[in-house]
MDTraj code that builds the backbone (N, CA, C; nanometers):
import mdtraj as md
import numpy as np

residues = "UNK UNK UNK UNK UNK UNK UNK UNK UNK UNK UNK UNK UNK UNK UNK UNK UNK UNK UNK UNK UNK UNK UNK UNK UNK UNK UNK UNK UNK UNK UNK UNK UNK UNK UNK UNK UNK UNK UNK UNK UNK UNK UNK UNK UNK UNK UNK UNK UNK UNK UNK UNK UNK UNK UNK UNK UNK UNK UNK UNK UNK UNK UNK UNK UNK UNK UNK UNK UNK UNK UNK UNK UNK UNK UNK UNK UNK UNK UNK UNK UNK UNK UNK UNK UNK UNK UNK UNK UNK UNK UNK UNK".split()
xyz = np.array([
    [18.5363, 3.0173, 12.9145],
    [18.6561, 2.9361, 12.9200],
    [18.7367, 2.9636, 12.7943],
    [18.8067, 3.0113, 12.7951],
    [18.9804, 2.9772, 12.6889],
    [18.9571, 2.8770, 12.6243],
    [19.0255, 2.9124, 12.4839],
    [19.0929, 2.7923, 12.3945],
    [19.2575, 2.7216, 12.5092],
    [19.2678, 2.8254, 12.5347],
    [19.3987, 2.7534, 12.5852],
    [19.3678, 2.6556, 12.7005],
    [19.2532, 2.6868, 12.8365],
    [19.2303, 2.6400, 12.9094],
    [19.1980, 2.4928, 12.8724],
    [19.0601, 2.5076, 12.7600],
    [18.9908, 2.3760, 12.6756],
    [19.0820, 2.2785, 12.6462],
    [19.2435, 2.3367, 12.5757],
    [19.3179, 2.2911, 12.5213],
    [19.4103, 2.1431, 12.6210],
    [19.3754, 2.1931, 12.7384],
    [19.4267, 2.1755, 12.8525],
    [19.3889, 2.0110, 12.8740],
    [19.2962, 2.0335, 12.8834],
    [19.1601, 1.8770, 12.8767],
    [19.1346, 1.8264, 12.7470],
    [19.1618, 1.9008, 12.6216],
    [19.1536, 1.7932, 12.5540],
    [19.2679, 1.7074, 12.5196],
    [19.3726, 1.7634, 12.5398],
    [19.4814, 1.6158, 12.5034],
    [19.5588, 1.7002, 12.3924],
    [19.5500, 1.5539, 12.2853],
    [19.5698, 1.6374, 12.1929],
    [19.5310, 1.7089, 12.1200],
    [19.6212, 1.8022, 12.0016],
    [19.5161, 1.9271, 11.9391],
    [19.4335, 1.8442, 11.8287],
    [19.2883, 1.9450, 11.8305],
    [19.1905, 1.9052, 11.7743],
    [19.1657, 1.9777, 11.6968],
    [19.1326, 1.9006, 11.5476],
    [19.0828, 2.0308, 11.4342],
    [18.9937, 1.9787, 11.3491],
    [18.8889, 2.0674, 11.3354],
    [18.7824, 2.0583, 11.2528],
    [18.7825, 2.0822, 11.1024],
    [18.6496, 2.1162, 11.0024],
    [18.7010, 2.1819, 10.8971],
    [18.5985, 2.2701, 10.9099],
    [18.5807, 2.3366, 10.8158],
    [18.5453, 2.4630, 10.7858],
    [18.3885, 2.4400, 10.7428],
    [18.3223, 2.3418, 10.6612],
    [18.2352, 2.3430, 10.6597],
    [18.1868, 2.2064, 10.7066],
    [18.0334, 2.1777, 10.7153],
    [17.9557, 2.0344, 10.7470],
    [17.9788, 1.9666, 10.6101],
    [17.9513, 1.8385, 10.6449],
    [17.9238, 1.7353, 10.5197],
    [17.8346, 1.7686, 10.4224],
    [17.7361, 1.8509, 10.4428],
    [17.6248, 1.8692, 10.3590],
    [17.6418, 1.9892, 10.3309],
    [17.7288, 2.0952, 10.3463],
    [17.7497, 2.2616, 10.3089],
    [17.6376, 2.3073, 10.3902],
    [17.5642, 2.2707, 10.4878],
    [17.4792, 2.3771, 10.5364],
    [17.5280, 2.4731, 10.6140],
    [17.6223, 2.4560, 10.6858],
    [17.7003, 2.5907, 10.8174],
    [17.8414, 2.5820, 10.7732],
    [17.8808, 2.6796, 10.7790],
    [18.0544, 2.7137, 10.7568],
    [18.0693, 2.8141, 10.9022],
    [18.1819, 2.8035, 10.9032],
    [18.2319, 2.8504, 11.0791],
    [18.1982, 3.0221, 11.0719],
    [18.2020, 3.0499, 10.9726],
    [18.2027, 3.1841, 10.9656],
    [17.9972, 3.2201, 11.0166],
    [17.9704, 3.1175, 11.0203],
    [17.7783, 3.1458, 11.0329],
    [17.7778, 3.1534, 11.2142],
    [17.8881, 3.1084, 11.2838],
    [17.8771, 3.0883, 11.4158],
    [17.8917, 3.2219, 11.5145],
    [17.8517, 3.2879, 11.5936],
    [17.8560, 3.3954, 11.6652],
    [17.8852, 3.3639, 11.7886],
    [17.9387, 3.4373, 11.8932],
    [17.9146, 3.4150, 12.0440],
    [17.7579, 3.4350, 12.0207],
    [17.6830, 3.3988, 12.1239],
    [17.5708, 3.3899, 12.1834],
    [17.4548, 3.3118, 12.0771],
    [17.4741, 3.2877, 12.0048],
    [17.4002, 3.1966, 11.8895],
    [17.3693, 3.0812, 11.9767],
    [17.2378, 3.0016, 11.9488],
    [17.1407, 2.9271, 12.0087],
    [17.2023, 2.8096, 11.9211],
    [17.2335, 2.7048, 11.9741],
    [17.2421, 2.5162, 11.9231],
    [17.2154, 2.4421, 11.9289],
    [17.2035, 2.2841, 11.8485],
    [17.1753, 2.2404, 11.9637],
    [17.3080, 2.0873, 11.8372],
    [17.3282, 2.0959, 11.9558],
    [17.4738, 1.9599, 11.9368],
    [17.3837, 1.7778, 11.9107],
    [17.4692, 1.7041, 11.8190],
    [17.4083, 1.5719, 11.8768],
    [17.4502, 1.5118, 11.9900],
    [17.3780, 1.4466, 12.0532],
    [17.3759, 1.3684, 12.1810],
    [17.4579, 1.2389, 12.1691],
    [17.5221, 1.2625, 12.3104],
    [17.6230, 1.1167, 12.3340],
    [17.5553, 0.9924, 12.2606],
    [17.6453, 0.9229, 12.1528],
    [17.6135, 0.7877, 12.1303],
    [17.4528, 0.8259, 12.0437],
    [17.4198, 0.8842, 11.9677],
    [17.3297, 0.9411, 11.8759],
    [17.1864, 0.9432, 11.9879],
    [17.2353, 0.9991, 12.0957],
    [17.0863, 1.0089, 12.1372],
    [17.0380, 1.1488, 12.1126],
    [16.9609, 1.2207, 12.2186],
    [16.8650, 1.3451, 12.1828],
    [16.9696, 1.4536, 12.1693],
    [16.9423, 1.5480, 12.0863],
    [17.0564, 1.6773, 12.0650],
    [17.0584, 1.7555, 12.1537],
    [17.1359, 1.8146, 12.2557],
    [17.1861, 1.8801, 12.3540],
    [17.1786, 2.0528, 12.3327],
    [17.1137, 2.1037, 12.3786],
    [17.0714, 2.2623, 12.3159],
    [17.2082, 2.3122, 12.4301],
    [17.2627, 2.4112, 12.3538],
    [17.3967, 2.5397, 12.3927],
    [17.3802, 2.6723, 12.3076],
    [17.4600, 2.6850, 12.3931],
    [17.5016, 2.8207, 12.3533],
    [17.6384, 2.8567, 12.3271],
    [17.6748, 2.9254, 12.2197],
    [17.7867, 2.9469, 12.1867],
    [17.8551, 3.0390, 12.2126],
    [17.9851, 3.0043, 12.3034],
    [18.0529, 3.0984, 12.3711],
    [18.1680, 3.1931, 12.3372],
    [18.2647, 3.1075, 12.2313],
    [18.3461, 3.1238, 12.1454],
    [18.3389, 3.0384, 12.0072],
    [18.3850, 3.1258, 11.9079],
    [18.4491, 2.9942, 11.8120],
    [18.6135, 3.0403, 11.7836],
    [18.6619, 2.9242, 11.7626],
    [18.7916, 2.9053, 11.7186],
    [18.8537, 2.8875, 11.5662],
    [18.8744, 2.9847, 11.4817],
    [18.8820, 2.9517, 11.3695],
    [18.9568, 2.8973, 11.2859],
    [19.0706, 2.9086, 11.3787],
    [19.2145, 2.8692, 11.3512],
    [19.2329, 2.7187, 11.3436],
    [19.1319, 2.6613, 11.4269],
    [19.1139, 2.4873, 11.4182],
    [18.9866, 2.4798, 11.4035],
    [18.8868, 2.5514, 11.3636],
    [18.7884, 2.5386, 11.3688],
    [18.6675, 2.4460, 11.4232],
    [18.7181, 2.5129, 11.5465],
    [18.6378, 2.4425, 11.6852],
    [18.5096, 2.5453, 11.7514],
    [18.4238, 2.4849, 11.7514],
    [18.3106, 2.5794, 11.8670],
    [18.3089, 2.5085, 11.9746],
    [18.2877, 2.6488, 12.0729],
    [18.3414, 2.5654, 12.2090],
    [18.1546, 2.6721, 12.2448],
    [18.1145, 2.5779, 12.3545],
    [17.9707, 2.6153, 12.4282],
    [17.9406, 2.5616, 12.4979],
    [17.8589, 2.6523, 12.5825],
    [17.8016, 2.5651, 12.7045],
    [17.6652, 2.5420, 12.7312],
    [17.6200, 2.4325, 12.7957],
    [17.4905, 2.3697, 12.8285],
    [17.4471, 2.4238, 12.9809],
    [17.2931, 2.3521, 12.9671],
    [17.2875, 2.3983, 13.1401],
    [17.3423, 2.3351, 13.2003],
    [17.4499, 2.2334, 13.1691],
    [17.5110, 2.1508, 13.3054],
    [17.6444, 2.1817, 13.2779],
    [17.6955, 2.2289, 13.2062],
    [17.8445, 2.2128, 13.1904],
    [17.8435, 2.3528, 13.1146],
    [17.9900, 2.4436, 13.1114],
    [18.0507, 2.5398, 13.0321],
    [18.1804, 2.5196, 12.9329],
    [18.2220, 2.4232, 13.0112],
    [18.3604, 2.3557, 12.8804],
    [18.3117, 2.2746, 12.7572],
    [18.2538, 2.3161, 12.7025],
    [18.2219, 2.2126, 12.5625],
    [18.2624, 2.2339, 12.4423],
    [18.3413, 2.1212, 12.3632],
    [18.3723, 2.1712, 12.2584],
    [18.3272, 2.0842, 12.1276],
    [18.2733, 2.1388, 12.0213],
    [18.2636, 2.0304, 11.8827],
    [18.3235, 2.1172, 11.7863],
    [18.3234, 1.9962, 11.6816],
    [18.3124, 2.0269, 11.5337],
    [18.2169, 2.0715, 11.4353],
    [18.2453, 2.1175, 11.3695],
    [18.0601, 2.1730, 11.2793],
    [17.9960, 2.0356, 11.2656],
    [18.0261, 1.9467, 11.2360],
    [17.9919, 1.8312, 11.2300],
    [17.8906, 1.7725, 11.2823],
    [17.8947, 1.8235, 11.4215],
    [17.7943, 1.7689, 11.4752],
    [17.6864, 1.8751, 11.5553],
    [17.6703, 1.9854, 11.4679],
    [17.5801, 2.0649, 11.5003],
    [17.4517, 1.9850, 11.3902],
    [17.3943, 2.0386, 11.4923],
    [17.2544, 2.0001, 11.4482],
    [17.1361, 2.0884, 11.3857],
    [17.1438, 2.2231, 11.4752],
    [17.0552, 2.3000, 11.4057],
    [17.1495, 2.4480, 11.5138],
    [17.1398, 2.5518, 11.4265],
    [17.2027, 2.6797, 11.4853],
    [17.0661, 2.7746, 11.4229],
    [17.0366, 2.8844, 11.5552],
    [16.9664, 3.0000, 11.5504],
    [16.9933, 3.1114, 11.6322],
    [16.9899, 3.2216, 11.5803],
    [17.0076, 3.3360, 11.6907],
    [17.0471, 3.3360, 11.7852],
    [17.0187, 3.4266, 11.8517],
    [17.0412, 3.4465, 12.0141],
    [16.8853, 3.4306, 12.0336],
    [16.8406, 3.3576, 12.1670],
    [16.7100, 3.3723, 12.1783],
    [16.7524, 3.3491, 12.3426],
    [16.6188, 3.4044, 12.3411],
    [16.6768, 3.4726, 12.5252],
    [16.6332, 3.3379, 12.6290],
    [16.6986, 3.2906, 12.7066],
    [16.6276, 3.1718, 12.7859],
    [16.6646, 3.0429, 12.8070],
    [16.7373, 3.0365, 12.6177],
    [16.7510, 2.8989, 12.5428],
    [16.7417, 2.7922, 12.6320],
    [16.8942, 2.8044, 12.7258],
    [16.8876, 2.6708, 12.8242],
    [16.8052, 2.6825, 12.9145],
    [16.7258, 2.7565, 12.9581],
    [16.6300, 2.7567, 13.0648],
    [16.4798, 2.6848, 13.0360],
    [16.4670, 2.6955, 12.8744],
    [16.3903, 2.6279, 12.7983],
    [16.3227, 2.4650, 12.7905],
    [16.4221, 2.4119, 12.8684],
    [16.3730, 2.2516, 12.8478],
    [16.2626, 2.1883, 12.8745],
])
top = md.Topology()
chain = top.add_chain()
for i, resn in enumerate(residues, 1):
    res = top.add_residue(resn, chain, resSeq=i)
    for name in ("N", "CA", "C"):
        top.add_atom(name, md.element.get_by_symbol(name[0]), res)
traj = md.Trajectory(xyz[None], top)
């Protein structure tokens, strides 16, 4: 999916920053196909993706889960990022 498409559904424009609260990931650490896993609606369990694009210009990562392909966050609420590992969402 497009930034422009994403852009579409989210409303208005959305922008992140560049690094987390704690300096652990800066946007530049993010790859297509890199393994994630996001926090969960309302602080529940973290949501494992995969990263499809990043956006640097607003610094948005956009990825998808096994249930959905439009997803977008902020570094913010990554939780833990690794490689590419083959399976990831098939994994649960």
């Amino acid at each position: 999916m497009s930034l422009r498409k994403t852009r579409k559904t989210l409303g208005p424009k959305m922008r992140g920053r560049y690094f987390d609260e704690y300096r652990c990931f800066q946007m530049s650490d993010f790859y297509r196909g890199d393994s994630i896993r996001v926090k969960g609606p309302r602080g529940g369990l973290p949501v494992r993706g995969v990263v499809t694009s990043v956006d640097s210009e607003n610094n948005l990562i956009l990825y998808k889960t096994a249930d959905s392909d439009g997803n977008v966050t902020v570094i913010n609420n990554i939780v833990s990022l690794e490689g590419r590992i083959y399976n990831w969402l098939g994994n649960v």
